[in-house]
C-alpha positions in Angstrom: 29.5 84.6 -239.1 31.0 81.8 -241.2 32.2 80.0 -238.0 28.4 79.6 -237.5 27.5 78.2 -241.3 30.7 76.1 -241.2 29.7 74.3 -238.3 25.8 74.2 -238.9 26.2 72.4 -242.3 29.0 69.7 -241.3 26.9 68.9 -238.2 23.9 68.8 -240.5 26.4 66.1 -242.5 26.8 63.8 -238.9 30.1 65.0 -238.6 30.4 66.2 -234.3 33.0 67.8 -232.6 34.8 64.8 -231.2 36.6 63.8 -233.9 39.7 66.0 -234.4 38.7 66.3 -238.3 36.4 68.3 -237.7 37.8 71.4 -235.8 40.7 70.8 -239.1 37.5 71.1 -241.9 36.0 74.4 -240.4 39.5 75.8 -240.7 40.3 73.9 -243.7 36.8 75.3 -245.0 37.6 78.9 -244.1 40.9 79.1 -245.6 39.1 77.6 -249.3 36.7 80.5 -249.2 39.0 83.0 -248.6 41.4 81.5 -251.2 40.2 78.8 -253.5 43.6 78.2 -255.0 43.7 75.5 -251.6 41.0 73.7 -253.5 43.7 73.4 -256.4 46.2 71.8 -254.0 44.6 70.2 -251.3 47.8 67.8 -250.3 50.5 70.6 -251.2 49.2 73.6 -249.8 46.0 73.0 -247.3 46.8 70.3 -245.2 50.3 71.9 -244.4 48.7 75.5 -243.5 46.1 73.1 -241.6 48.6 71.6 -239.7 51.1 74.2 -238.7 47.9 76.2 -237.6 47.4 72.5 -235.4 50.6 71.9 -234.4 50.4 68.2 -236.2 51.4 66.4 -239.3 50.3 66.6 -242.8 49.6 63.3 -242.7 47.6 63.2 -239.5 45.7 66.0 -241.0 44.8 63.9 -244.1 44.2 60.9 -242.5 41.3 62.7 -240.0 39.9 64.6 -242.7 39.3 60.9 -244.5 38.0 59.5 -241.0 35.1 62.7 -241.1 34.6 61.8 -244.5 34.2 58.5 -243.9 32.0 59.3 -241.1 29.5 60.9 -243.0 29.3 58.5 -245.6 28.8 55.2 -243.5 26.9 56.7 -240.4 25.8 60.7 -241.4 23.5 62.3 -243.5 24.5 60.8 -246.8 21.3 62.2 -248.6 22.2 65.7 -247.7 25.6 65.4 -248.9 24.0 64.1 -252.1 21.6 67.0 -252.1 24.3 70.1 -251.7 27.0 68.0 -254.0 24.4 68.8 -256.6 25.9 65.7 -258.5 24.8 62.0 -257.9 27.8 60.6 -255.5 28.0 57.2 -256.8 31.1 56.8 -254.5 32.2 58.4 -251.3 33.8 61.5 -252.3 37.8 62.1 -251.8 39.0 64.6 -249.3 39.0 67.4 -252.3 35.6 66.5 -253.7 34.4 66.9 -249.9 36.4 70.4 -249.7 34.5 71.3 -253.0 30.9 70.8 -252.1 31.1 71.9 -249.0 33.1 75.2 -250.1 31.1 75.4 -252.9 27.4 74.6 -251.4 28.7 77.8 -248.5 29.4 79.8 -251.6 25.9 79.3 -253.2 24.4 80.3 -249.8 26.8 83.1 -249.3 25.3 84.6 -252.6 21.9 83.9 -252.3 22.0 86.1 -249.0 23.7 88.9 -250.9 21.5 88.9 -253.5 18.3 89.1 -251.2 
């Protein structure tokens, strides 16, 4: 089920399946909602789990989690990213900032369903 939502909404963003980044941000995303203490430690703990579950580097994790970001900024749907940060983005958001809305917008949608 969250497979689904994960992949719906960073689509939605511009964000497609050829760039390795974004088969590591649905994981990345599903390990923050089971356990938002990776939110807390984005460098330490979830791009380490990220990569061993990868077989790749911490670093090589980071840096194509940036690339998606970046991709979504300069090319996506930056107005919907605007819309479900619920903030104004004056700048493109960091690689935890991304983590956060997009956790946090799946939340909000996750209880909205419950409560219907």
């Amino acid at each position: 089920m969250y497979d689904t939502k994960i992949e719906f909404l960073i689509r939605s963003l511009g964000i497609g399946a050829t760039y390795r980044g974004y088969h590591y941000l649905i994981f990345g995303i599903k390990l923050c909602m089971n356990n938002e203490d990776y939110l807390l430690a984005v460098s330490k703990l979830l791009y380490p789990r990220i990569a061993k579950e990868f077989q790749a580097t911490s670093s090589s994790v980071e840096r194509n989690i940036r690339t998606v970001i970046k991709v979504c900024w300069e090319r996506g749907n930056r107005l919907y990213l605007q819309e479900i940060a619920l903030h104004p983005l004056l700048y493109k958001p960091t690689s935890s900032e991304f983590f956060d809305i997009l956790v946090g917008h799946l939340n909000r949608e996750n209880a909205k369903e419950t409560d219907s």
